[in-house]
C-alpha positions in Angstrom: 0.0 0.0 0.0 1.3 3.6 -0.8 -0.7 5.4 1.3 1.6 7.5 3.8 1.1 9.2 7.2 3.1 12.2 8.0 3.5 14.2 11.1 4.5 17.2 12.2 6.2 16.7 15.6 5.6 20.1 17.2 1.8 20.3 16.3 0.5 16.9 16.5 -0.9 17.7 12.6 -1.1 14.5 10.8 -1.3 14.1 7.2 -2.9 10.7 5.1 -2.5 10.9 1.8 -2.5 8.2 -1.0 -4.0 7.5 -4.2 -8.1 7.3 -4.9 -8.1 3.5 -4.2 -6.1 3.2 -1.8 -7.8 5.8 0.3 -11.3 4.0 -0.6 -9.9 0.7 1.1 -8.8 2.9 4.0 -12.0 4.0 4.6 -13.9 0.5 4.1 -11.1 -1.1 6.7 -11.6 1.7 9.2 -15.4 1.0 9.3 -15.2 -2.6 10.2 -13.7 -4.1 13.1 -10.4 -3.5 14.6 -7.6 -3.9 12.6 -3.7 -2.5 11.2 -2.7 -1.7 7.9 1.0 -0.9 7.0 2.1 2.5 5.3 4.9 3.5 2.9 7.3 5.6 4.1 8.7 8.5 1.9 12.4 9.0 2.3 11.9 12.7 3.0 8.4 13.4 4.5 9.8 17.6 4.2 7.8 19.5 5.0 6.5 17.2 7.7 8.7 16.1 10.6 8.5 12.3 10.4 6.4 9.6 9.0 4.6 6.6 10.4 4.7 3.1 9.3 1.4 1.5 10.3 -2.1 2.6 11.3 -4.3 0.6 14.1 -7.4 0.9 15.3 -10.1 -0.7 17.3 -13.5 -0.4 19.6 -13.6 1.8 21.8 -16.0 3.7 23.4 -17.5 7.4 22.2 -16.0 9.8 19.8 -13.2 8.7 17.8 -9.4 9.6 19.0 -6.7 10.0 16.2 -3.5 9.9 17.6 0.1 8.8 17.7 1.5 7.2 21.3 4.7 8.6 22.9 7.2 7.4 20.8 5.2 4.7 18.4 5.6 4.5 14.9 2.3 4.0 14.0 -1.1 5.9 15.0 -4.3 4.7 16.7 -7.8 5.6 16.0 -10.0 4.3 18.2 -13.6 5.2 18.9 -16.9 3.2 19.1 -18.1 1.7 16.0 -20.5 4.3 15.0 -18.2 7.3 15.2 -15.6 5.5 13.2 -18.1 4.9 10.3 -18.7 8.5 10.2 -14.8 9.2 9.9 -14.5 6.2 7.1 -17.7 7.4 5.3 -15.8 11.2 5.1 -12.6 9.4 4.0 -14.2 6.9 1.2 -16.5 10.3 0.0 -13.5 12.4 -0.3 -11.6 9.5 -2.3 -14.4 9.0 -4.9 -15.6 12.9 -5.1 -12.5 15.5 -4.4 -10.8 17.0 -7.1 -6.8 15.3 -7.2 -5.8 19.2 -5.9 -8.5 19.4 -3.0 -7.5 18.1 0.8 -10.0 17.4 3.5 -9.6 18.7 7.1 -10.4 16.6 9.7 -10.1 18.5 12.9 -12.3 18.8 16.6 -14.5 21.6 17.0 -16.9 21.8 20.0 -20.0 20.1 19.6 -18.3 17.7 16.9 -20.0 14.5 15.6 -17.9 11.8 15.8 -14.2 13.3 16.8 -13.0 13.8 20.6 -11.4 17.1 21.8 -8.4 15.1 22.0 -7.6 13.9 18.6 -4.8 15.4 16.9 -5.9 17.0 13.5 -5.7 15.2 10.3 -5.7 16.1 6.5 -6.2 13.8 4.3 -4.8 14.4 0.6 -4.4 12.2 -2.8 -0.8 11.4 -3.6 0.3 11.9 -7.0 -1.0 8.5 -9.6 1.9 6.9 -10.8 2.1 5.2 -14.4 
């Protein structure tokens, strides 16, 4: 899978991008049960700080959490089932409707739907289609 997380170590800000596919998977996986998918890792993830090599998540329960532990590699979404079909459903409608140049913002606002006031903020962009 090409799909890539990047992160910006003094903000938290997280960014998923890969290509339309790819991205619809995503979402479909992060809808079902709890699972792990592995990322690519770009060599130079500039202007990010770092990049991560997996993402988990699982059950939990309320709003979902996007986040990366002290230290991991990888990031964690957890969040009960519900919330984390409203998160997939955004990231499978942005894969099959953006424009290749468009980004989605996924960030906490009071009052949100499905994301906690914890979660760090994610964007979620298409990588460039190779031929």
């Amino acid at each position: 899978m090409t799909v890539q997380l990047l992160v910006q170590d003094g903000t938290g800000e997280m960014e998923l991008a890969g290509v339309r596919e790819e991205l619809l998977a995503l979402g479909r996986a992060l809808a079902g049960p709890g699972g792990e998918v592995g990322l690519s890792r770009p060599a130079d993830p500039a202007p990010y700080s770092s990049s991560l090599e997996a993402i988990r998540w699982e059950d939990a329960e309320g709003p979902v959490i996007v986040g990366v532990p002290d230290g991991a590699a990888y990031a964690e979404i957890n969040g009960g089932r519900e919330s984390r079909r409203i998160l997939a459903a955004n990231i499978e409608d942005f894969a099959r409707e953006a424009d290749p140049s468009e980004h989605l913002h996924l960030e906490y606002f009071p009052e949100h739907v499905y994301l906690a006031p914890e979660s760090q903020m994610l964007i979620v962009a298409f990588l460039a289609e190779t031929s």
